[in-house]
VMD Tcl script that draws the C-alpha trace (Angstrom):
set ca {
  {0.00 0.00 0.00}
  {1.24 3.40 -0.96}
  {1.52 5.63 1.87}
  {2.63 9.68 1.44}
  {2.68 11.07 5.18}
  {3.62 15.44 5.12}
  {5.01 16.50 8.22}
  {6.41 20.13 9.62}
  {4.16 22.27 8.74}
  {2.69 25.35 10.53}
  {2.71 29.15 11.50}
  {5.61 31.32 10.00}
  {6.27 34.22 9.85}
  {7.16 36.44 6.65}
  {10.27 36.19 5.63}
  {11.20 33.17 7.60}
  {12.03 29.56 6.27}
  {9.53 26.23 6.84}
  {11.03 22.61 5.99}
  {8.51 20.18 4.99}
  {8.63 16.71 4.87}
  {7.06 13.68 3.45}
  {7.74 10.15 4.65}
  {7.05 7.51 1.81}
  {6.11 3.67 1.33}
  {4.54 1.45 -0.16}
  {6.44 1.98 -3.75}
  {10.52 2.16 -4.76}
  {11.15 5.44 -4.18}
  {14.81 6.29 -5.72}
  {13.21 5.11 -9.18}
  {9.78 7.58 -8.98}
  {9.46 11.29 -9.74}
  {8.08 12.95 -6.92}
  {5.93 16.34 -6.64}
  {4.98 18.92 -4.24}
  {1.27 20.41 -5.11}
  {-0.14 23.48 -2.60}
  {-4.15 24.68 -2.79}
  {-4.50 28.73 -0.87}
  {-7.34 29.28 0.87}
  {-10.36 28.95 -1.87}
  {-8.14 28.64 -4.69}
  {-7.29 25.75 -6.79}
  {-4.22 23.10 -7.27}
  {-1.11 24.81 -8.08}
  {2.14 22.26 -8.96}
  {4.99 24.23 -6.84}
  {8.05 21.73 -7.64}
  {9.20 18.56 -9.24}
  {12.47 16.27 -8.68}
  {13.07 13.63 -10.81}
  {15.03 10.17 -10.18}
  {17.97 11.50 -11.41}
  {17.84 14.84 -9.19}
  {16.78 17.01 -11.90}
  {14.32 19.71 -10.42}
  {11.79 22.13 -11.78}
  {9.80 24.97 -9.56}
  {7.00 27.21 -10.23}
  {7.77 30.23 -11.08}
  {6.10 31.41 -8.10}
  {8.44 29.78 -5.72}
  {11.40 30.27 -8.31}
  {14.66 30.91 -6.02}
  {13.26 30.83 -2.56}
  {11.56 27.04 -2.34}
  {14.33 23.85 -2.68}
  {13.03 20.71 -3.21}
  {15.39 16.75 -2.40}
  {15.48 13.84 -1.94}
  {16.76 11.23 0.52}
  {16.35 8.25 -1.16}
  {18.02 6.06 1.96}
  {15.48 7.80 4.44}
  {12.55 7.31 1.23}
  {11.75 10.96 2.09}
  {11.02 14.13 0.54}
  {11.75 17.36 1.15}
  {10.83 21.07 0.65}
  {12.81 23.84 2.03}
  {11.13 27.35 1.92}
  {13.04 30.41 2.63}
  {11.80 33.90 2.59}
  {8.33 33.20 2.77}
  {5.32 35.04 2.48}
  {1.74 35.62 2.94}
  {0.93 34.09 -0.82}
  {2.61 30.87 0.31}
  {-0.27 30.21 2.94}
  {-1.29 26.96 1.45}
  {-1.76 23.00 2.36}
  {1.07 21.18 0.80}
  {1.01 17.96 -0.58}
  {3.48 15.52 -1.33}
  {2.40 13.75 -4.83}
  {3.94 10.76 -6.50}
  {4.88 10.71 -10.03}
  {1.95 10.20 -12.39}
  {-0.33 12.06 -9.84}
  {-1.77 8.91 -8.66}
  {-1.30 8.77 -5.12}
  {-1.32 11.67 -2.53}
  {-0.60 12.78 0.83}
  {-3.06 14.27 3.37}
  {-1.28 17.09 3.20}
  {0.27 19.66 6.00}
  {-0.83 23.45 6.63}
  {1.74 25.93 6.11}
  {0.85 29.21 7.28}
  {2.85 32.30 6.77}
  {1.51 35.25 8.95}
  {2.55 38.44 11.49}
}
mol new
graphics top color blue
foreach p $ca { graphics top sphere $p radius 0.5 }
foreach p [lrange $ca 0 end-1] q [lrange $ca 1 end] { graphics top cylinder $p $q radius 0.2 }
display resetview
């Protein structure tokens, strides 16, 4: 059974930095693209960042320069580093497996004064 489990969200304020996490099983992980997807408050699905198996990454241009997303493919986590964040970013965040076909129950970040 696949299994996607976020972790380390929360309350933030602007300008400061949030890791997120997802814990994954179920699947081979070091062979599978893996995606972070975030829905704001009353908006739709926006894709956010991509790394493939080989490392390769892609980000929204949204996120562009301040998000990093990695891999630890002995740990079968994934990760999401986001520096300078800001109100915009307030979102749940979801860790997605490649293909879109499973999904995690996603964590709350919140970036507020």
């Amino acid at each position: 059974e696949v299994q996607l489990v976020e972790s380390g969200g929360g309350l933030v304020q602007p300008g400061g930095s949030l890791r997120v996490s997802c814990a994954a099983s179920g699947f081979t992980f070091s062979t599978d693209a893996m995606t972070w997807v975030r829905q704001a408050p009353g908006k739709g699905l926006e894709w956010v960042s991509t790394i493939r198996r080989d490392g390769g990454t892609n980000y929204a241009d949204s996120v562009k320069g301040r998000f990093t997303i990695s891999r630890d493919n002995a740990k079968n986590t994934l990760y999401v580093q986001m520096n300078s964040l800001k109100p915009e970013d307030t979102a749940v965040y979801y860790c997605v497996h490649q293909g879109y076909d499973y999904w995690g129950q996603g964590t709350q970040v919140t970036v507020s004064s």
